[in-house]
N, C-alpha and C positions, 0 to 999 in steps of 0.2 A: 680355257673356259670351263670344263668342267670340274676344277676345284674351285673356282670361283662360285659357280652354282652348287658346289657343294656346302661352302662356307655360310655363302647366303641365307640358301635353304636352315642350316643352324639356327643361322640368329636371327631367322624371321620365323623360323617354327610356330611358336605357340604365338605370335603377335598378332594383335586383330588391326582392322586397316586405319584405326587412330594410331594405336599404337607406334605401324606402319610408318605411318606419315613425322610423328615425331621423331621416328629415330631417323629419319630420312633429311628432316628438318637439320636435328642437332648436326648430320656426317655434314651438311652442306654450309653450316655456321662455324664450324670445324675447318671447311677450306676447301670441301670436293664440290668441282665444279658442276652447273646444274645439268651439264651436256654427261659431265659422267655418273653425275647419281640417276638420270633419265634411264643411261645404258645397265646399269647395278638395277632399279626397277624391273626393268625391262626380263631381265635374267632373275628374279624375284617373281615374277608371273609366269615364267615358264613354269619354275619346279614346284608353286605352291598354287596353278589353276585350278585343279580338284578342289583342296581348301577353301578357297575363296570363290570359287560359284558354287559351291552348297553353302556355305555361309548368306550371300548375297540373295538366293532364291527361299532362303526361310524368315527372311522380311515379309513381312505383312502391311501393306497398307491402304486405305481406300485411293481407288482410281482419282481422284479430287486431288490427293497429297500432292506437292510440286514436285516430289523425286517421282512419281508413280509416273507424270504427265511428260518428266524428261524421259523415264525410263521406254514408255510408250512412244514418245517421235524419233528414241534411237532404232526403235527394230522399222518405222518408216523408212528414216535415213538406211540404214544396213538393205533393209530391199532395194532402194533407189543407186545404192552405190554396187549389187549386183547387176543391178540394170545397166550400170554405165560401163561396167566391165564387159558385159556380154554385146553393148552398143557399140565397142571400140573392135569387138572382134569380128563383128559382122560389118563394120566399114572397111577396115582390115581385107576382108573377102570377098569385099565390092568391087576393089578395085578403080573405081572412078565417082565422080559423084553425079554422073547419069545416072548410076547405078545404083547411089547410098541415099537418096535423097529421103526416103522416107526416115531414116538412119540420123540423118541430119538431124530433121522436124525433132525427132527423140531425144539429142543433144542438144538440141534449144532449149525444150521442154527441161531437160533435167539440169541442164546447167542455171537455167530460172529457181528450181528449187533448190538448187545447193544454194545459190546468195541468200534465200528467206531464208535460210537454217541458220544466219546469223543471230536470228532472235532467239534460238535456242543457246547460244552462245551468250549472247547479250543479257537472258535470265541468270545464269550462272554467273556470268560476272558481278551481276549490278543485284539480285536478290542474295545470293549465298555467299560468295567467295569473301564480302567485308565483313559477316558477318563471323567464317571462320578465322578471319585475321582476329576480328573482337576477342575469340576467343583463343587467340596466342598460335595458331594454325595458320605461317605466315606463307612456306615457301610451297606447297603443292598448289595453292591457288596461283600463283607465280608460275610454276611450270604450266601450269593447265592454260594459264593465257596466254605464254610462249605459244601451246599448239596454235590457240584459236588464231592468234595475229599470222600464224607461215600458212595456214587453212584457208584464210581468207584472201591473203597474197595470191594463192592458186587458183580458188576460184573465179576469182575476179578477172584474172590472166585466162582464167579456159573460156569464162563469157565470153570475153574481147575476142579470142580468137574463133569461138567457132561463129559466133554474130557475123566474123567477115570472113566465113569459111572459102565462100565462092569465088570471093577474090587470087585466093593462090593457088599453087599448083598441089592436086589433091597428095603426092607422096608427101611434099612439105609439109600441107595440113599434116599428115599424119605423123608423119616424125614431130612434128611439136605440142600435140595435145596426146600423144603415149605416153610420155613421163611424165605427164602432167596427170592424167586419169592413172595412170596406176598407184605415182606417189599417192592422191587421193583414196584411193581404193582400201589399198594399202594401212598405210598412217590413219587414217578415220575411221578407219574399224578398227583397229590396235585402239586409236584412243579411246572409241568406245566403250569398250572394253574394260577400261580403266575407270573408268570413270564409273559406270555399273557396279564393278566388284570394290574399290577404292574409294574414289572420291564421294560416292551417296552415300554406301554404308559410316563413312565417314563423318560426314555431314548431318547425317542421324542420329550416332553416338553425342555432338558435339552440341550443337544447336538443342536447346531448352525447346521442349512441346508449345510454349507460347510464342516461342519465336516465328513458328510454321504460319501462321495464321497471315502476319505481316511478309514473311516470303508466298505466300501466294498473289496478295492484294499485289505485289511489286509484280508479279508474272503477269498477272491480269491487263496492269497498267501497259506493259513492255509491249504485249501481245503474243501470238503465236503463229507459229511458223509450218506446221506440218497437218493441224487440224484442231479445233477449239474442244475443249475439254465438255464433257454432257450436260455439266451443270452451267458454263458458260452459253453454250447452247439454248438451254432451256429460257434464262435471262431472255435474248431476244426474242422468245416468241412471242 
């Protein structure tokens, strides 16, 4: 591993995150499968994370822009997916669900908002991603909605089971929604991740300033998932 992240780090040195995504493009048009250029990323953001969140934090843009409105419902999502980890560990400590109940109520709650974070998902697909195919940027929109579709698998698997939490026997609950919340915990913050220092700086470089105007109207259309943006706010008063 560590000459692999050695090698990496080379020949991703000076590349910014189009760059990135092209040569990532061309290795996987070449024949490397997208399960191992995922893992080749993956060891690409360990040794160049400094680079790329200073890079990614000297963007500038008004609160309105649609990358500012994703960027803003990930640190939502990232609070609400510590909440689910610290949720799991104090049911963990409960012991029974006499015990966990308000615990529970939390997991209802939270597992309600993981499924509306589809709309945040659902922007990115249906506003941005055809637009960087437009622009010859075929395969990281292709990974990014590998994530979203195993994402959604999970969540939709954690509703079901804790909706009929009371039904089983509380260890079982627990043994089966622990791999399930931490895979989430986990992986969704990794992705975010990517997505912040990768895939917007990305998307910024790529997409023409007239384009922004028409990915908003499409965000607007979609809806939102975490909190309405101030100028859509304002609209309804």
């Amino acid at each position: 591993m560590g000459k692999i992240k050695k090698e990496v780090a080379a020949y991703f040195k000076a590349a910014d995150p189009k760059e990135l995504a092209l040569a990532e493009q061309e290795l996987i048009q070449e024949g490397i499968g997208r399960e191992e250029m995922k893992r080749l990323c993956d060891v690409h953001l360990e040794v160049m994370k400094e680079q790329l969140g200073i890079k990614a934090k000297s963007i500038k843009l008004p609160a309105s822009h649609p990358i500012s409105i994703l960027k803003d419902e990930h640190k939502i999502i990232k609070r609400n997916l510590k909440k689910l980890k610290t949720t799991l560990e104090k049911l963990k400590a409960a012991g029974s669900f006499e015990r966990a109940r308000r615990q529970i109520n939390t997991l209802k709650e939270l597992t309600h908002f993981f499924l509306e974070t589809e709309k945040h998902h659902q922007r990115e697909e249906e506003a941005i991603f055809p637009r960087l195919v437009a622009h010859g940027i075929t395969e990281p929109p292709e990974i990014f909605k590998e994530d979203h579709i195993e994402f959604k698998a999970k969540k939709r698997n954690l509703n079901e089971i804790v909706m009929g939490a009371e039904k089983k026997d509380f260890k079982d609950f627990l043994d089966t929604i622990s791999p399930i919340i931490e895979f989430l915990v986990k992986n969704l913050d990794e992705h975010i991740y990517k997505e912040d220092n990768i895939l917007y700086p990305m998307a910024l470089q790529t997409l023409e300033k007239n384009e922004w105007p028409d990915v908003r109207k499409k965000f607007d259309v979609i809806g939102y998932c975490c909190f309405a943006p101030s100028d859509v706010r304002k609209k309804r008063k």
